[in-house]
N, CA, C and O atoms as a MOPAC input file, in Angstrom:
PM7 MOZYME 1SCF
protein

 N     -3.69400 1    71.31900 1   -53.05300 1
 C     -4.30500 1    70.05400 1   -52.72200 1
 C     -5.48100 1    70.35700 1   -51.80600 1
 O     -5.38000 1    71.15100 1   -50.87100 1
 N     -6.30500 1    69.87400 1   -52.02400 1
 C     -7.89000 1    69.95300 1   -51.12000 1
 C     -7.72600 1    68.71600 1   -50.14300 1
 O     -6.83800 1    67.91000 1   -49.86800 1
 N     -9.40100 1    69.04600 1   -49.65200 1
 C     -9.65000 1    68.25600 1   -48.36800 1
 C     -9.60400 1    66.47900 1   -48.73400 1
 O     -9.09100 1    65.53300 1   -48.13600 1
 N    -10.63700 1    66.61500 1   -50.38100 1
 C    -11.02000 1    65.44900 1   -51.09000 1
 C     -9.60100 1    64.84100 1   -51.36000 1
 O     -9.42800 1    63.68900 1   -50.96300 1
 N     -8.45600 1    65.55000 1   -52.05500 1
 C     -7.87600 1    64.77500 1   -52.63400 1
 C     -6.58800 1    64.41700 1   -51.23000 1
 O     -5.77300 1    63.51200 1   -51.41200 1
 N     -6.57300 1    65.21300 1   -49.95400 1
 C     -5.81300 1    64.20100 1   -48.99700 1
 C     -6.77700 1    63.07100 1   -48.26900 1
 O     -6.35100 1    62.11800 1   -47.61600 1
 N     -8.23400 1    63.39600 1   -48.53200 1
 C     -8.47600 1    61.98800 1   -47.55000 1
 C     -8.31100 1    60.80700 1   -48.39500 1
 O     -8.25200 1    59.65500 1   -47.96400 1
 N     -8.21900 1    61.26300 1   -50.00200 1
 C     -8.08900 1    59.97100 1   -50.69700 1
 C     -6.79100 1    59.36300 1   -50.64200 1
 O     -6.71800 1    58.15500 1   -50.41700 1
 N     -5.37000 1    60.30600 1   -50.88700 1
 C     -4.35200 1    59.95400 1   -50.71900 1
 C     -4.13000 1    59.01100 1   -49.34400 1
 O     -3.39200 1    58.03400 1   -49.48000 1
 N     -4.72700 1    59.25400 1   -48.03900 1
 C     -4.82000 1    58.68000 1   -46.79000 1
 C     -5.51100 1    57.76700 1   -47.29500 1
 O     -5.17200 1    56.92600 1   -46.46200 1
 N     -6.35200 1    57.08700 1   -48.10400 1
 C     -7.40700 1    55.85400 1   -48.01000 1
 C     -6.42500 1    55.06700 1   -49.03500 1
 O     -6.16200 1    53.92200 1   -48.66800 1
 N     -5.80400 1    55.50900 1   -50.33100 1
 C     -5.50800 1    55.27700 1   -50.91000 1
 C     -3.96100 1    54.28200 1   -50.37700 1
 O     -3.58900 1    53.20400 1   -50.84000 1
 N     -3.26400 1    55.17900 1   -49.18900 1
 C     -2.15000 1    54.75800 1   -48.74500 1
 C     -2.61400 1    53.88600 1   -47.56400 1
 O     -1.67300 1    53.10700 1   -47.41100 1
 N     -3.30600 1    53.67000 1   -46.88900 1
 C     -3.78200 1    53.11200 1   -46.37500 1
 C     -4.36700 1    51.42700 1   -46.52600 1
 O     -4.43400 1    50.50600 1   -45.71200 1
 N     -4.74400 1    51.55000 1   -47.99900 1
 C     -5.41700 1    50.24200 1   -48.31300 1
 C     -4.55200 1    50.10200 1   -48.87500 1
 O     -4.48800 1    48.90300 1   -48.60100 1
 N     -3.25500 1    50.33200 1   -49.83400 1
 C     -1.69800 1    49.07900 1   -49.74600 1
 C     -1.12400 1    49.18800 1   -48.60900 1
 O     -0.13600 1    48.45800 1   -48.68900 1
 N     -1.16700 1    49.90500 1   -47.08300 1
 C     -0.15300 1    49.45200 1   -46.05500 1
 C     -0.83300 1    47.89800 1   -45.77700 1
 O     -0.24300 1    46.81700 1   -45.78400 1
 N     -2.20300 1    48.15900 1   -45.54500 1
 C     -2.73000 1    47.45500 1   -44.29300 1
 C     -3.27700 1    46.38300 1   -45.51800 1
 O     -2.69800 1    45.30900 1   -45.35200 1
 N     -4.15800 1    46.33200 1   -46.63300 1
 C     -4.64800 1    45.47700 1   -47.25700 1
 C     -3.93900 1    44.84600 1   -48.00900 1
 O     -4.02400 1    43.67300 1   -47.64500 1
 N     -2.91600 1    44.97200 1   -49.32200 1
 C     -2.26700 1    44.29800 1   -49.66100 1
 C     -1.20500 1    43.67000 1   -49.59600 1
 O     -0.13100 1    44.17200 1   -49.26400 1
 N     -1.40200 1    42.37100 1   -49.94200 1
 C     -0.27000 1    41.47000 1   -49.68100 1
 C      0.29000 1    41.29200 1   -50.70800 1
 O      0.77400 1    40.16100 1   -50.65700 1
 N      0.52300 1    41.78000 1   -51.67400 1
 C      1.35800 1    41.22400 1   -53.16400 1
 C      3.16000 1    41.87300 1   -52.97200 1
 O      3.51100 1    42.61000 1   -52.05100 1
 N      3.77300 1    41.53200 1   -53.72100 1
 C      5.01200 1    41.86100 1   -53.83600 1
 C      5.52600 1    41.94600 1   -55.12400 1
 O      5.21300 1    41.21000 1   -56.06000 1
 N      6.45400 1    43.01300 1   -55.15300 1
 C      6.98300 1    43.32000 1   -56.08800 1
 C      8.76300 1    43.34500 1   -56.28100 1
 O      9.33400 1    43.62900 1   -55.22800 1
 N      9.52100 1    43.13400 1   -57.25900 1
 C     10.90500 1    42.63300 1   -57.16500 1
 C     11.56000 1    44.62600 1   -56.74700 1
 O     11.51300 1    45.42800 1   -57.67900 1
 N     12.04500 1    45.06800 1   -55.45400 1
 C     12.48000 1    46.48300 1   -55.64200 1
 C     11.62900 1    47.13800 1   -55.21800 1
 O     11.89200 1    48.29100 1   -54.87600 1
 N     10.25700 1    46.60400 1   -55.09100 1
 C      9.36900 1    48.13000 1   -54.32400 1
 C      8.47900 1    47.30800 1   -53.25400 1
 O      7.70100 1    46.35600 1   -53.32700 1
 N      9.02100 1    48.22300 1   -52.12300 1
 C      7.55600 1    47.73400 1   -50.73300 1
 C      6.58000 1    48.36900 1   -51.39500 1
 O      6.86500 1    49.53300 1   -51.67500 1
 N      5.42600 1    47.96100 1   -51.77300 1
 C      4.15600 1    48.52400 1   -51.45800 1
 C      3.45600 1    48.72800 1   -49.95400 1
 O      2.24000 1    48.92100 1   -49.95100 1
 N      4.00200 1    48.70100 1   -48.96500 1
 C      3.77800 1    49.07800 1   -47.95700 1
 C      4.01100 1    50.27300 1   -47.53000 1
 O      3.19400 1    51.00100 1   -46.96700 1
 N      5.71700 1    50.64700 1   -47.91300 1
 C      6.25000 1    51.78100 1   -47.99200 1
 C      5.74900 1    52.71000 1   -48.77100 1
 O      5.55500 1    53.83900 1   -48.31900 1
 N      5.44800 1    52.38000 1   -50.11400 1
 C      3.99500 1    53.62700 1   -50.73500 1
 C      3.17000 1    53.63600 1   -50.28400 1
 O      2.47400 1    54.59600 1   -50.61500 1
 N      2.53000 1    52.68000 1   -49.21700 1
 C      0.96800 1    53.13600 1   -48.70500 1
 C      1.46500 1    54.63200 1   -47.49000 1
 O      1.17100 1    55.82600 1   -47.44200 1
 N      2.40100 1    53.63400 1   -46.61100 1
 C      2.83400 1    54.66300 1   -45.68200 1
 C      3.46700 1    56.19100 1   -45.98700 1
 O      3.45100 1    57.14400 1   -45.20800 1
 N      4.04300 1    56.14900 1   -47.38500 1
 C      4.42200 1    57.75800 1   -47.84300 1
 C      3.53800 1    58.12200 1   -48.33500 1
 O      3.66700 1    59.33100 1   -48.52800 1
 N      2.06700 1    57.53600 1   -48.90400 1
 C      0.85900 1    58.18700 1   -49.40400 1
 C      0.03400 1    58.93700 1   -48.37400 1
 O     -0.65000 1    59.94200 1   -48.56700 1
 N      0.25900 1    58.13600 1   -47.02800 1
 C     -0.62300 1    58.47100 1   -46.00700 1
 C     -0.15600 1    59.61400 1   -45.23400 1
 O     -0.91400 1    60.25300 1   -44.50500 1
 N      1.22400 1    59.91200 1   -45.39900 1
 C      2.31700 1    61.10500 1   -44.74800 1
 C      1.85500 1    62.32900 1   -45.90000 1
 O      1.69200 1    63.50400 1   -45.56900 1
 N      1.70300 1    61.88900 1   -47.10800 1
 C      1.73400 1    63.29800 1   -47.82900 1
 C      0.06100 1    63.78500 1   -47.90500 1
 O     -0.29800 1    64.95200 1   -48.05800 1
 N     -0.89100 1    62.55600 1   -47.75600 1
 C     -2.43000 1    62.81700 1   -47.46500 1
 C     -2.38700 1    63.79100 1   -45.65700 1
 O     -2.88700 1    64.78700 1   -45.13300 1
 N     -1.93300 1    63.25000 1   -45.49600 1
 C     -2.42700 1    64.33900 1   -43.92100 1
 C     -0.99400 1    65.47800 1   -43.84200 1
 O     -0.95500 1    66.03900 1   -42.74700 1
 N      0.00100 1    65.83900 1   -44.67500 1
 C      0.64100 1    66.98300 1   -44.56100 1
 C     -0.59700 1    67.72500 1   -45.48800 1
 O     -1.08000 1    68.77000 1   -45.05200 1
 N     -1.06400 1    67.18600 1   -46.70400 1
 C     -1.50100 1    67.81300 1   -47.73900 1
 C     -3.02400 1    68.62200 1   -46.73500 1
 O     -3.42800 1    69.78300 1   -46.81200 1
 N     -3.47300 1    67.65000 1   -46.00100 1
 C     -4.80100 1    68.24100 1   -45.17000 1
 C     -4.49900 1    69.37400 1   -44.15400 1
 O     -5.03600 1    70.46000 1   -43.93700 1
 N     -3.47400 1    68.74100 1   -43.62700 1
 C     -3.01600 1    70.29800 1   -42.82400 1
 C     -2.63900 1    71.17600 1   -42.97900 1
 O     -2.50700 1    72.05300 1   -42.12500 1
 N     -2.23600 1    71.26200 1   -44.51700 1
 C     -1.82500 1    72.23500 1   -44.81600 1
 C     -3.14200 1    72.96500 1   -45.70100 1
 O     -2.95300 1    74.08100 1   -46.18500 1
 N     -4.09700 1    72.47000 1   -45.83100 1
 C     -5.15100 1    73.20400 1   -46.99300 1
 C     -5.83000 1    73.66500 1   -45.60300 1
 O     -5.99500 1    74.88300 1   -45.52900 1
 N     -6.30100 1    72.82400 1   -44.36100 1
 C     -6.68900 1    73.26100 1   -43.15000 1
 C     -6.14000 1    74.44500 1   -42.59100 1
 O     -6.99600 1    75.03500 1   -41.93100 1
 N     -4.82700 1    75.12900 1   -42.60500 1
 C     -4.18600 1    75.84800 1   -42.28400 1
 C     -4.27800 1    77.26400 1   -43.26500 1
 O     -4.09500 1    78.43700 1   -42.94100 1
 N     -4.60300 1    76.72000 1   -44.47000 1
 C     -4.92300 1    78.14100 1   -45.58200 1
 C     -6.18100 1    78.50100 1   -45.67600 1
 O     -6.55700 1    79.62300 1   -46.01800 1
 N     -7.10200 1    77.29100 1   -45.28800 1
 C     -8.38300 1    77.89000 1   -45.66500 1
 C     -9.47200 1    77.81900 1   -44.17400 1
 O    -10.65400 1    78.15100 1   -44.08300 1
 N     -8.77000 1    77.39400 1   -43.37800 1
 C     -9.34800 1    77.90700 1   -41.97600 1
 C     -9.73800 1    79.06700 1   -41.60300 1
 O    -10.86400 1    79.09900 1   -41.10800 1
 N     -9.09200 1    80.17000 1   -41.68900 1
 C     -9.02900 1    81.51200 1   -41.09000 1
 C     -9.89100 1    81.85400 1   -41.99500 1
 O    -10.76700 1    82.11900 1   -41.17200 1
 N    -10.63100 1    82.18000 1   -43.46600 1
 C    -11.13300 1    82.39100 1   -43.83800 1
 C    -12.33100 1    82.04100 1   -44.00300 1
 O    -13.04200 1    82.72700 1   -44.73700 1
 N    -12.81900 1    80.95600 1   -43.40200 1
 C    -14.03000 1    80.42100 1   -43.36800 1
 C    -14.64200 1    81.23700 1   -41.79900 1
 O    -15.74700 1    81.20300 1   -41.25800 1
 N    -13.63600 1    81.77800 1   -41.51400 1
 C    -14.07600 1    82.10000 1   -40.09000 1
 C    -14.70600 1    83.36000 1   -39.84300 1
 O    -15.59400 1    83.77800 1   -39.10100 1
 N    -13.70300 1    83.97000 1   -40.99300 1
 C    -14.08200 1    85.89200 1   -41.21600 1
 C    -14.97100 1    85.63300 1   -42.28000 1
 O    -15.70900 1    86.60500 1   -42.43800 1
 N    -15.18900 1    84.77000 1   -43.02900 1
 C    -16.33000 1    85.03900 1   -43.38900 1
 C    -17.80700 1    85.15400 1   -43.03800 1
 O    -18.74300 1    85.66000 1   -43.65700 1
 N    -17.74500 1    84.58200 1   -41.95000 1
 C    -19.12000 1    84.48400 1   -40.70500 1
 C    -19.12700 1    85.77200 1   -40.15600 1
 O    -20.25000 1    86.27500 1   -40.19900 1
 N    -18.13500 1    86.58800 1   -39.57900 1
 C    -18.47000 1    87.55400 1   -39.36400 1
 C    -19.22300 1    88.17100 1   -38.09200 1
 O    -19.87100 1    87.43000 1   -37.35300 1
 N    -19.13200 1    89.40900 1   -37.87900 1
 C    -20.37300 1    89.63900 1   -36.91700 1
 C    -21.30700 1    90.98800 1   -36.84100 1
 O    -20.91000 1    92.03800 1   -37.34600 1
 N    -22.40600 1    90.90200 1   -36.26300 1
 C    -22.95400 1    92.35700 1   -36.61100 1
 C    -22.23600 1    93.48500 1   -36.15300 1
 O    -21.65500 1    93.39800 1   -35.07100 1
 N    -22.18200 1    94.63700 1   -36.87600 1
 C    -21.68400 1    95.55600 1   -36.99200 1
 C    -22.34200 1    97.10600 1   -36.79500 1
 O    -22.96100 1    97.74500 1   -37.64500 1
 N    -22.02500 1    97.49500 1   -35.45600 1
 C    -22.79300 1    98.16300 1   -35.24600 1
 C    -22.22200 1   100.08400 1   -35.81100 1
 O    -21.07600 1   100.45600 1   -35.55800 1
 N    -23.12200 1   100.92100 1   -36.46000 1
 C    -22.65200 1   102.20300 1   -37.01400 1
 C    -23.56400 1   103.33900 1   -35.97700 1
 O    -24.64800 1   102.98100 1   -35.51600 1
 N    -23.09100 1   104.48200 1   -35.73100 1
 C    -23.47700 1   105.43800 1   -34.39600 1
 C    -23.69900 1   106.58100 1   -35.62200 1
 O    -22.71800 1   107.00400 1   -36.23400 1
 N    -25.00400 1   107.02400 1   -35.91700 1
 C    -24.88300 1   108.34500 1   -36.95500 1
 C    -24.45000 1   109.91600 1   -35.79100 1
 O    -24.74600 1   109.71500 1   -34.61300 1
 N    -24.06900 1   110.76700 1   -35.97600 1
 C    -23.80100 1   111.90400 1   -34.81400 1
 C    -24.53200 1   113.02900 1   -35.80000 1
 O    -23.99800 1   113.07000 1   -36.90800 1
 N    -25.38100 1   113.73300 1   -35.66300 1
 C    -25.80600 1   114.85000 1   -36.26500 1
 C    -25.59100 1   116.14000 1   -35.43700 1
 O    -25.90500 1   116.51200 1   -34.30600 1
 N    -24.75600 1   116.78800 1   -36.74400 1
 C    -24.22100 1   118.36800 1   -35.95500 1
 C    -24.66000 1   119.56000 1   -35.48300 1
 O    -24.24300 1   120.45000 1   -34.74100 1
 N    -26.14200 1   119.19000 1   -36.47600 1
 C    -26.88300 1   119.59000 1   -37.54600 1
 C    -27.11800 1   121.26200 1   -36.32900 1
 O    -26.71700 1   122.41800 1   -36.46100 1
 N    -27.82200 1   120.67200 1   -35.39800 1
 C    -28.69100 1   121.46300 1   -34.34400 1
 C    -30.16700 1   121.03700 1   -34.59500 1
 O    -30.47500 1   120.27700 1   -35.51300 1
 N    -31.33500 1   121.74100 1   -33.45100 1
 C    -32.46600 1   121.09500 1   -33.39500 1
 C    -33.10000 1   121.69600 1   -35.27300 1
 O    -32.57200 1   122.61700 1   -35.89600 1
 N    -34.01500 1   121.05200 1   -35.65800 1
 C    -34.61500 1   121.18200 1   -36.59000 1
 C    -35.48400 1   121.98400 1   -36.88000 1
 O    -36.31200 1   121.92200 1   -35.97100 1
 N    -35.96200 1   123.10200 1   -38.01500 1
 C    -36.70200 1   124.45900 1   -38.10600 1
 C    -37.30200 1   123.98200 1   -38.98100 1
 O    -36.69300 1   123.38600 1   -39.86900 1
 N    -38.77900 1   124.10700 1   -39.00100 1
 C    -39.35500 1   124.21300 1   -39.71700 1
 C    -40.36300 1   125.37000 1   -40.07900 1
 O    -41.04300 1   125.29800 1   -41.10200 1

């Protein structure tokens, strides 16, 4: 699950807690907004949690290399 598809699940559960008023015989639609909105922000924290650390090492930093030559001074 991605970032897109928990903020939708959160908007999605969100607009039957708080916006609709209809009823149905056997199902809160309230109660699906509110378990849409629990599995939208487990689903974000958890893609936040896999793909965090990697956005991080991918930035990276300069890297510095020391050449050592054994060689002795140079003859020409």
């Amino acid at each position: 699950m991605g970032i897109g598809l928990s903020i939708f699940l959160i908007a999605v559960g969100a607009v039957l807690t708080f916006a609709v008023h209809a009823t149905l015989s056997g199902v809160s639609i309230q109660t699906i907004g509110v378990i849409l909105m629990i599995v939208g922000a487990i689903g974000l924290l958890v893609t936040m949690f896999i793909w965090g650390p990697r956005r991080g090492a991918a930035r990276g930093g300069v890297v510095e290399e020391r050449v050592y030559d054994d060689r002795g001074p140079a003859t020409y």
